[in-house]
N, C-alpha and C positions, 0 to 999 in steps of 0.2 A: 193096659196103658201103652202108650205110642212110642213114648222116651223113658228117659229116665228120671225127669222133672215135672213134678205134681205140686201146684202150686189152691190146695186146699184150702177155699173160702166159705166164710159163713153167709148165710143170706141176710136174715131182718137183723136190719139198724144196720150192716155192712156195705150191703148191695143196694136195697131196697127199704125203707121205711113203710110199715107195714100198721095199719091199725083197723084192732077189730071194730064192725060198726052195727048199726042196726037199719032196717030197710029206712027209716023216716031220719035219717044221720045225712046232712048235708055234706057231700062229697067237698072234700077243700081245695082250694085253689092249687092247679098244678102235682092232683092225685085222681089215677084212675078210680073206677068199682067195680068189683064182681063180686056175683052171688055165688056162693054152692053150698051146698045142703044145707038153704038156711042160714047161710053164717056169711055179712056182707065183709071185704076188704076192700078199703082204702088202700092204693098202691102209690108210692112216688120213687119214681128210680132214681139212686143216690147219682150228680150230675158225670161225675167221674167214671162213673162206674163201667161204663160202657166202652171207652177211653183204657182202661186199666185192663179190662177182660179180653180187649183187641191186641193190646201191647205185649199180654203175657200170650196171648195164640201165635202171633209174629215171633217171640221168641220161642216158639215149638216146647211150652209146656203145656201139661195135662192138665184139663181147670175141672175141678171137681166141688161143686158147692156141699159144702157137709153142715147138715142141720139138724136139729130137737127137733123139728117138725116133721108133717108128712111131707114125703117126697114128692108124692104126684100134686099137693097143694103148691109147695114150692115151687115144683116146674112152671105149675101153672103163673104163677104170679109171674115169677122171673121173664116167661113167655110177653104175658101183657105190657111187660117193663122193657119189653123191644129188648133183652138181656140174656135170652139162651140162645145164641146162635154161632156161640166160642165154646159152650160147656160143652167135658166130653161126657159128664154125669152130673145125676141131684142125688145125693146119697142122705134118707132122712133116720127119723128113729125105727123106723118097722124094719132096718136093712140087721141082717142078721149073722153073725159071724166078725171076722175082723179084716178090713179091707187092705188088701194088699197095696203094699208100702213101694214105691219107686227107691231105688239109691239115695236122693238127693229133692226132699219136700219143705215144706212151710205151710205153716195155719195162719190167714189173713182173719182175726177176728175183732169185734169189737168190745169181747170180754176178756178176763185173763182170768190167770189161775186163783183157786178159791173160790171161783163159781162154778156153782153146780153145771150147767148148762153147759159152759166150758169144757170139764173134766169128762163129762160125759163125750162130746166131741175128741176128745184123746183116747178115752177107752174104745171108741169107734176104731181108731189106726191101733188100736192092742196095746195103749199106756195104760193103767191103773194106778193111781199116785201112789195109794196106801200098800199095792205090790212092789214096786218102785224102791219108795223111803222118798223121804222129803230134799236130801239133797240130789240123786240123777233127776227127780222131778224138775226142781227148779234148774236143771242143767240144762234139760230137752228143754224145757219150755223158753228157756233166753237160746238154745241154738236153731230153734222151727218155728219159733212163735212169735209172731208183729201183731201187737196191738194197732188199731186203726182206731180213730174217734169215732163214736155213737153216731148213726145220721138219724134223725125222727123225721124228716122231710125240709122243706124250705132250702135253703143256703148250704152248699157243702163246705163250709170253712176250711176243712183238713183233707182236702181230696185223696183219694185212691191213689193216683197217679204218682203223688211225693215219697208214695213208698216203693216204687218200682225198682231205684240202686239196690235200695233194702233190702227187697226180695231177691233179686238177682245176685247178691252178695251171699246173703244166707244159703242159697242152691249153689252155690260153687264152694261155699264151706267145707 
């Protein structure tokens, strides 16, 4: 890592709105499509998001997308969503071991704790809630952890961008 500041996001419903499709599946208004192996995606980059991924590179953080997925799928998406050109990594579920932690990080997601999906993204950075106990759980998670609203495509009501204080706050914490 470069600094000291890793500012750890999730891709689908965060970044990008992501739905699987089939070849004869009408691509929707204001979403990309690719094929690979078989398996079409519908892509729409969340409109902030581009905006929010510039703002944290300008302030000389690490942007690392951490996801349940494959990593090389994710790049890929991310790539067609004009959206990897600030990451310094796509770190997915095949990444093996526990990723080293900067001093001072935060988890940009659009799920919270008590989801699977989620916690598994913390055992990624070396949490395990049930190792943990229930209250340091719920400590880390309100002092590295920002919820963002769900994107599925269209209208970003709750842009990326409104949490930028937040983030910047939470790393100087």
């Amino acid at each position: 890592m470069k600094n000291g500041k890793t500012v750890f996001v999730d891709c689908n419903d965060t970044l990008i709105a992501v739905r699987h499709a089939s070849r004869s599946d009408v691509v929707p208004d204001g979403f990309k499509s690719i094929e690979r192996g078989g398996q079409w995606y519908h892509i729409q980059a969340r409109p902030s998001a581009d905006a929010f991924l510039k703002a944290l590179a300008e302030a000389g953080c690490n942007i690392v997308v951490l996801t349940g997925g494959s990593s090389r799928i994710q790049h890929l998406l991310l790539a067609l969503a004009d959206l990897d050109e600030e990451l310094d990594q796509v770190i997915g579920c095949e990444g093996t071991g526990r990723l080293e932690l900067t001093p001072s990080w935060v988890l940009v997601d659009d799920l919270q704790g008590g989801c699977s999906s989620f916690e598994e993204k913390l055992a990624m950075l070396g949490f395990k809630r049930k190792e943990m106990g229930e209250a340091r759980y719920k400590a880390l998670v309100e002092k590295h952890c920002i919820q963002c609203q769900s994107f599925k495509g269209g209208d970003d009501s709750s842009p990326l961008t409104d949490l930028l204080e937040k983030v910047r706050t939470q790393l100087a914490a």
